[in-house]
C-alpha positions in Angstrom: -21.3 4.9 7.7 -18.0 3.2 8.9 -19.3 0.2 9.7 -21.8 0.3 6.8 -19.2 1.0 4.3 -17.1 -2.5 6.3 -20.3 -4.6 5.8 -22.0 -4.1 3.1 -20.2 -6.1 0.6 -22.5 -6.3 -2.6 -22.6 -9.6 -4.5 -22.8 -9.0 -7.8 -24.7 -11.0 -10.5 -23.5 -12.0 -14.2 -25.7 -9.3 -15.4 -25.0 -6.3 -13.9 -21.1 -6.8 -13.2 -19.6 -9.9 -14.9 -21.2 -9.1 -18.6 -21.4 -4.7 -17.9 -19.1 -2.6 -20.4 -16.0 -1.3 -19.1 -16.1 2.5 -19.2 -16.1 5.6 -17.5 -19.8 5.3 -16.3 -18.7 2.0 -14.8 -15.7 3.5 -12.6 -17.9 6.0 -11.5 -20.9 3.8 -10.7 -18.3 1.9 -9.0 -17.3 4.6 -6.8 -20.6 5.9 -6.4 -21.9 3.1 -5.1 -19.3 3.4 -1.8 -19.4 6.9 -1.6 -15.7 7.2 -2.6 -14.8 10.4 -4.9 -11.1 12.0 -5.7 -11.0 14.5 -2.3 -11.2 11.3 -0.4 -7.8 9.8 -1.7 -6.9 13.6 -2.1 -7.1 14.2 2.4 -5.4 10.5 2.7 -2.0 12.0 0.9 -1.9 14.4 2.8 -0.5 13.0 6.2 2.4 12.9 7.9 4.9 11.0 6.1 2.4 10.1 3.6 1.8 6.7 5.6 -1.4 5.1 6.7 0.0 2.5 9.1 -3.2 0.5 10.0 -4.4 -2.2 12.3 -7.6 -3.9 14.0 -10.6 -4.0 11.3 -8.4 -2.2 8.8 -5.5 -4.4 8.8 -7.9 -7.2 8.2 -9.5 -5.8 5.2 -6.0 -4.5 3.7 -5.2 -8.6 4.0 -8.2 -9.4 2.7 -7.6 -6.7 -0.4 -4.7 -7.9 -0.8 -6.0 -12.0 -1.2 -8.3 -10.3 -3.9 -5.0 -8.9 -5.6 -4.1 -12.7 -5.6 -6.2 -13.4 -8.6 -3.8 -11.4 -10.9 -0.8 -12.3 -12.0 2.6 -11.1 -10.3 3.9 -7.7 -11.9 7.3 -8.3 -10.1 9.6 -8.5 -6.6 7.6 -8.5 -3.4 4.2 -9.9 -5.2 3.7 -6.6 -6.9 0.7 -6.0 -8.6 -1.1 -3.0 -9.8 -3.7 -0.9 -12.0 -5.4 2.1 -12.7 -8.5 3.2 -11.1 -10.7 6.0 -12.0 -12.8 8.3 -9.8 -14.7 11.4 -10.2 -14.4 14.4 -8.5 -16.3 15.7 -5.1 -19.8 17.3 -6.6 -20.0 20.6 -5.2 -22.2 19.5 -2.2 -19.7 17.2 -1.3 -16.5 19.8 -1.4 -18.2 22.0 1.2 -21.7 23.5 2.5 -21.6 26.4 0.4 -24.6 28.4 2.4 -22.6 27.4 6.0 -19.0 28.9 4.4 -21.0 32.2 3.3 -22.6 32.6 6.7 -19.3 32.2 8.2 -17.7 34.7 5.6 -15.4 32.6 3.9 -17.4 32.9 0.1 -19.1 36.0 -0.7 -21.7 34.1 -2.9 -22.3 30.7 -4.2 -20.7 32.0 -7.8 -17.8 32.4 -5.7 -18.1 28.9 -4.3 -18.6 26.9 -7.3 -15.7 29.1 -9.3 -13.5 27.6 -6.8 -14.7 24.3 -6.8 -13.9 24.3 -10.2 -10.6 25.4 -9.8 -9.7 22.6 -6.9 -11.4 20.0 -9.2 -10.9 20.9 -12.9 -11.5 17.1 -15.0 -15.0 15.0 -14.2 -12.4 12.0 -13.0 -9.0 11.7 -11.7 -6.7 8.8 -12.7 -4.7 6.8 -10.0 -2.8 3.9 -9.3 -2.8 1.4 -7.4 0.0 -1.4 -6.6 -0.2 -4.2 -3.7 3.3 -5.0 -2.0 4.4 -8.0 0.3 7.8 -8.9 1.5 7.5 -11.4 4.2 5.5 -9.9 6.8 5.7 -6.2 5.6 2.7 -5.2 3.7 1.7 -2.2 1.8 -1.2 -0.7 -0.7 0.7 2.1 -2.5 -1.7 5.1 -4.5 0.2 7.7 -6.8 -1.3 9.5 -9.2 2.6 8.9 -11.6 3.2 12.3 -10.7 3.3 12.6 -7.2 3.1 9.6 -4.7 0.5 9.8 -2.6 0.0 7.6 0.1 0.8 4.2 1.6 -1.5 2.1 3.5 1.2 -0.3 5.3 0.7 -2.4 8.4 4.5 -1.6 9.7 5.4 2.2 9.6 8.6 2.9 8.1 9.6 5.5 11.0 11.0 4.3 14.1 8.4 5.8 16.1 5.7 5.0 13.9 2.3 4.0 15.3 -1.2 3.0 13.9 -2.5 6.1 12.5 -5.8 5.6 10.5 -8.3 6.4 13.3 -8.3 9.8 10.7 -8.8 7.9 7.7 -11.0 4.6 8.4 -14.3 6.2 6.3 -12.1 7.2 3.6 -9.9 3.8 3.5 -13.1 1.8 4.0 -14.8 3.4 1.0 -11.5 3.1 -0.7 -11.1 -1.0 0.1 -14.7 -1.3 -0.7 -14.0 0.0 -4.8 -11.2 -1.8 -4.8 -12.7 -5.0 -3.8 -15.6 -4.4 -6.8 -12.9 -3.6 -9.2 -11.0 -6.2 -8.9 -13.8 -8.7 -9.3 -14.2 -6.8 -12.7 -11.1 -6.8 -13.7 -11.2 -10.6 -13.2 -14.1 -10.9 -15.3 -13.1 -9.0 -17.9 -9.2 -8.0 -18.4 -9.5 -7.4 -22.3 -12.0 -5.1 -21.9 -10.3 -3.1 -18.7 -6.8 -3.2 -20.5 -8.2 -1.7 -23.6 -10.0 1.1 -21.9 -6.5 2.2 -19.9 -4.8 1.7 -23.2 -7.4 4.4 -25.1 -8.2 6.9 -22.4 -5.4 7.1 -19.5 -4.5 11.1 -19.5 -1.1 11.2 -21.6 0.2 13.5 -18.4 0.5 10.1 -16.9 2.2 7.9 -19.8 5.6 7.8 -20.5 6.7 8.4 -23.9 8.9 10.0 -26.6 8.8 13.0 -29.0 11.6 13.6 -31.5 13.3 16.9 -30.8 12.9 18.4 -34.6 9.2 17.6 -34.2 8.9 19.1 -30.3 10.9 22.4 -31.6 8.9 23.0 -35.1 5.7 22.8 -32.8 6.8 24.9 -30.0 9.9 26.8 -31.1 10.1 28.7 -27.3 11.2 25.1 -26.4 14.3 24.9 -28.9 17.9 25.5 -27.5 19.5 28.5 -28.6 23.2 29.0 -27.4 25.0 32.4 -28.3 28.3 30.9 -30.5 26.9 27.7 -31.6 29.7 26.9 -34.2 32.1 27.4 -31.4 29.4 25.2 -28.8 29.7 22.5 -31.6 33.4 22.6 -31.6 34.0 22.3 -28.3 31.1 19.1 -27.6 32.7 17.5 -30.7 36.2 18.1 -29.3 35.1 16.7 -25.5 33.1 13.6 -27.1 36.6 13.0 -29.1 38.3 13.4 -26.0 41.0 16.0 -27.6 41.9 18.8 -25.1 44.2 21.3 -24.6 47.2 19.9 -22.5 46.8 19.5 -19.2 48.3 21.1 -16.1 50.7 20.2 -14.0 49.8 21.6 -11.1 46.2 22.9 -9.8 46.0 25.5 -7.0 43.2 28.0 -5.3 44.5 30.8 -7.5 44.1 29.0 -11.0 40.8 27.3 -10.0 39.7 30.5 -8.9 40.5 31.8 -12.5 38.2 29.5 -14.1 35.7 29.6 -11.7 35.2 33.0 -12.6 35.2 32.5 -16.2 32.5 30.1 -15.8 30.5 32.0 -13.0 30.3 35.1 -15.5 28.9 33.3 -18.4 26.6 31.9 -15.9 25.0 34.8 -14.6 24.8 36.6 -17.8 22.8 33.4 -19.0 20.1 34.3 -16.1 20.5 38.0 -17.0 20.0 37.9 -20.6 16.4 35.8 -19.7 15.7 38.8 -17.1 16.4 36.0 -14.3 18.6 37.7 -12.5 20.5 41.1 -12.3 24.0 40.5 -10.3 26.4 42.4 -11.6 29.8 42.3 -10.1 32.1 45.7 -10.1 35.9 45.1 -9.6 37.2 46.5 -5.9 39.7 49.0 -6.0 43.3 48.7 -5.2 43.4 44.6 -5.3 46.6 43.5 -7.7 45.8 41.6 -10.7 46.9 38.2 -9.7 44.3 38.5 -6.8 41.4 39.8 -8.6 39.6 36.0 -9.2 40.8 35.3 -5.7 38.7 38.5 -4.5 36.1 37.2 -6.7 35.6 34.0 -5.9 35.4 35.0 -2.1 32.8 37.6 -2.9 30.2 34.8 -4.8 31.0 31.9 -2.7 31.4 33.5 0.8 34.6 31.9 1.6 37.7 33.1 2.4 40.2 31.2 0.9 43.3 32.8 1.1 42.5 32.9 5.0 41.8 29.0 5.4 44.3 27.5 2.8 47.6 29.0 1.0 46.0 29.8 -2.4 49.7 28.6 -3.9 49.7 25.1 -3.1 48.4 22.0 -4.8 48.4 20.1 -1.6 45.9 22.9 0.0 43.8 23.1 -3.4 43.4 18.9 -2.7 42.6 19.6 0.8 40.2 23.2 -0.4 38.4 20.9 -3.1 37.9 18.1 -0.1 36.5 20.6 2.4 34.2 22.6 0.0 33.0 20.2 -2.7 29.5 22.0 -2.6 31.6 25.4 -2.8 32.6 24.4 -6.3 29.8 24.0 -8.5 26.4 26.1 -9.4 22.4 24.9 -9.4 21.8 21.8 -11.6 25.7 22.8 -12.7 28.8 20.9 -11.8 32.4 23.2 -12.6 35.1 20.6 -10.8 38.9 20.3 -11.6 40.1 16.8 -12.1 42.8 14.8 -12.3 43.7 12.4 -14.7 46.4 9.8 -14.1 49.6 10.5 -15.8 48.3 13.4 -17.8 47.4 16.2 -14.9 44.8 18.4 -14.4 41.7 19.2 -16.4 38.3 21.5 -15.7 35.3 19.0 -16.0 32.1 20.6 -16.7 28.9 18.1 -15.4 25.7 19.1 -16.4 23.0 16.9 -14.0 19.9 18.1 -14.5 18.0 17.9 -17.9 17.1 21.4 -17.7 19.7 23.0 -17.9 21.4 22.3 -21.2 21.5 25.3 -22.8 23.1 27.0 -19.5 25.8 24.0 -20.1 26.5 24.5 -23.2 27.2 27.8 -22.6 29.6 27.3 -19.3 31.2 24.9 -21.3 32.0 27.0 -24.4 33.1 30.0 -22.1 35.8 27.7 -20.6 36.8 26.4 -23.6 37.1 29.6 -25.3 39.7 30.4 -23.4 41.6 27.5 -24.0 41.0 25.5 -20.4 41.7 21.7 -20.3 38.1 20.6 -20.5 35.9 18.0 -20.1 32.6 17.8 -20.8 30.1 15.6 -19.0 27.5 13.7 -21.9 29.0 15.5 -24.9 28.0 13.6 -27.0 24.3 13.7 -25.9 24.8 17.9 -25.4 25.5 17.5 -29.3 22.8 15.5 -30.5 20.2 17.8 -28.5 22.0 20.9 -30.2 21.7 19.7 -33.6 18.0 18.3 -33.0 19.2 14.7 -33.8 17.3 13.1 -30.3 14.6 12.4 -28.7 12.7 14.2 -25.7 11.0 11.8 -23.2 7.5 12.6 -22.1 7.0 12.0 -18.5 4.8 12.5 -15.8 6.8 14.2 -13.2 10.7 15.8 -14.0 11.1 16.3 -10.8 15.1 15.7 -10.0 15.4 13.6 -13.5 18.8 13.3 -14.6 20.2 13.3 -18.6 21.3 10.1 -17.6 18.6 8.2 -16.7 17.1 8.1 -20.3 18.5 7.1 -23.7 16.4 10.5 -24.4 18.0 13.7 -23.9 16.1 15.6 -21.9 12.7 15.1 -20.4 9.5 17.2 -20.7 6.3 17.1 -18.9 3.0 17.8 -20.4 0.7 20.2 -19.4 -3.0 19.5 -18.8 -5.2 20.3 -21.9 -7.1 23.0 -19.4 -3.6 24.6 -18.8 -3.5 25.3 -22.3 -4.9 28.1 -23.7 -3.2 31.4 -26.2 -2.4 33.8 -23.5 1.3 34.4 -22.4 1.5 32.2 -19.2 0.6 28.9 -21.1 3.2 26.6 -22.1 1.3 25.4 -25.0 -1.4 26.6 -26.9 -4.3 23.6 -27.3 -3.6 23.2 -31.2 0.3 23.0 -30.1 -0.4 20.4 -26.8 -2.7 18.2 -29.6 0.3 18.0 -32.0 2.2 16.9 -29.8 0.2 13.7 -28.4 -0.4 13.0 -31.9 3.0 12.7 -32.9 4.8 11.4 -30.3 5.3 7.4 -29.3 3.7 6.4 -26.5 4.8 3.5 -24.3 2.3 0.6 -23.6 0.9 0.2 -20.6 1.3 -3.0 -18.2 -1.2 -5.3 -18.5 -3.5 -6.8 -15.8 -3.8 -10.8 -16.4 -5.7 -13.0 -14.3 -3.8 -16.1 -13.0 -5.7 -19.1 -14.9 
């Protein structure tokens, strides 16, 4: 099959590839035709270092795809250039031999088989893409599907040890470079008609766009961001965006952090509690003094003992205690840092990082502030706008590890597929509720493929 799949290199005429309608039928005739289907790109992401470092016959035809990349136009640095491809799923004869797995006891029956089959393999076609790299003699063909990346086929591995690996994946890559090499003789031939149809039917799970916030929270009011004194919330973002403060101190030590860190800590966990997230409850020990009781505290969440590393009384120590323990000082996806300004003193600085926790910000922040802390607060201004629903939320395809500040948006949200959507409790959205929402929101367009003329 290798070597047929290497070979066999149809030449296409005017009439059945040059003048043929670009649409799903033709991806999957496409992909048909070398045997190629979504589990094959599927098994290639999933080795080690999700690398392909190839050589021999398969570094010759990864040059040779990337010549036939040549025709298009430059997308950017290191003679990028990329598209979409489509292919559809295994058929259930080619995900497994269902009456071999039954004999061998892994299905019961062939209802059992195919409900599975479905499961792995949900939509008719997957959507990936596909971008060509160069830089000098470093060369790469890089597949993600936007929301994870899934492999690179490279002919220099970027571990230290790396050798040629694709003796595991020559039928799948061959099959692979052999659509490729049709496609892009298509899209040559026809980059109107290819452009359009990834302009009207790429999944929206794998565009990039924008909903405003109003819009987002009258659809799906679960998604809306409640806090628990929001006059006081707004008070204290309008107050950090302003930059007016309480005073700030003169001093910072173990002991006063420790104060505040507690303060913030409390309305953190009750945040988790109050959504059935979690259930610590902390009980005061008996016979500690006052002045030691956030001391005590602090030891008991964060593991540390401070008052037997550092003297808990000097500012010199809390420098050196802040150096030592950064991580010891904030929460998950939650920043609680004390900072000092030049010729002013010390302030608490509250720094939210990740989008998706900015009602749990809000909420740390007006806890501190409350109680009359020095405070700063990271993106105020933003905070504000996404508590009085005057932004925007960006769709995208993967929030993994997105930051507030990486969009002029602010938060991010990632949609669901249309089969995750259905009324019952575990669905994010209902289908009517996922529809409004690609209706209404702006998408971004989608690079186009040019040829060079």
């Amino acid at each position: 099959m290798l070597k047929l799949l290497l070979t066999n290199l149809i030449v296409f005429d005017s009439l059945n590839s040059y003048e043929r309608i670009i649409d799903r039928k033709l991806f999957i005739d496409l992909a048909n035709e070398v045997g190629l289907n979504a589990s094959h790109i599927e098994a290639m992401g999933e080795m080690r270092h999700c690398e392909i470092t190839v050589s021999g016959n398969m570094l010759e035809r990864l040059v040779e795809i990337q010549h036939q990349f040549e025709q298009l136009t430059v997308m950017g640095d290191d003679e990028y250039r990329g598209f979409y491809i489509v292919v559809p799923r295994p058929t259930p004869e080619e995900w497994g031999d269902v009456e071999e797995l039954i004999a061998s006891g892994e299905y019961q029956s062939k209802e059992a088989f195919l409900a599975d089959w479905l499961a792995f393999n949900p939509t008719e076609t997957q959507w990936f893409h596909v971008t060509s790299y160069k830089y000098e003699e470093f060369r790469s063909i890089r597949i993600t599907d936007r929301k994870h990346a899934h492999f690179v086929i490279t002919n220099r591995s970027s571990c230290a040890d790396g050798e040629s690996d694709d003796g595991w994946y020559q039928d799948s890559l061959a099959r692979l470079f052999c659509y490729l090499q049709r496609l892009v003789d298509v899209i040559v031939a026809n980059p109107d008609g290819f452009n359009d149809y990834v302009a009207h039917n790429l999944p929206c799970q794998q565009r990039i766009g924008r909903i405003a916030r109003k819009e987002l929270n009258r659809i799906a009011p679960s998604f809306k961001i409640n806090v628990e004194d929001r006059e006081t919330a707004i008070k204290a973002l309008e107050d950090s965006a302003k930059e007016h403060s309480a005073l700030h101190l003169k001093t910072m030590t173990i002991r006063q952090y420790c104060t505040y860190y507690r303060i913030a800590n409390e309305a953190y966990e009750a945040y988790y509690r109050k959504r059935s997230i979690g259930n610590r409850l902390y009980e005061e020990q008996p016979n500690i003094p006052e002045e030691l009781r956030d001391v005590v505290y602090y030891k008991r969440v964060k593991f540390v003992d401070v008052d037997k590393l550092y003297d808990i009384d000097s500012p010199e120590d809390f420098i050196r205690f802040a150096t030592d323990h950064y991580g010891e000082l904030g929460f998950s996806r939650l920043n609680i840092i004390a900072s000092k300004v030049p010729q002013q003193g010390w302030m608490i600085v509250v720094s939210n990082s990740y989008s998706a926790n900015v009602e749990l910000a809000i909420e740390v922040a007006t806890a501190l502030y409350k109680v009359g802390v020095p405070l700063l607060i990271r993106d105020a201004e933003k905070l504000l706008r996404i508590l009085r629903e005057e932004d925007y939320v960006r769709l995208i395809p993967n929030t993994y590890h997105n930051y507030m500040g990486y969009q002029e948006e602010g938060t991010v949200y990632e949609l669901p597929w249309e089969y995750e959507c259905s009324d019952d409790s575990e669905s994010d959205l209902t289908l009517e509720q996922y529809n409004a929402i690609v209706s209404l929101a702006e998408w971004r367009d989608e690079e186009l493929v040019k040829p060079i003329e």
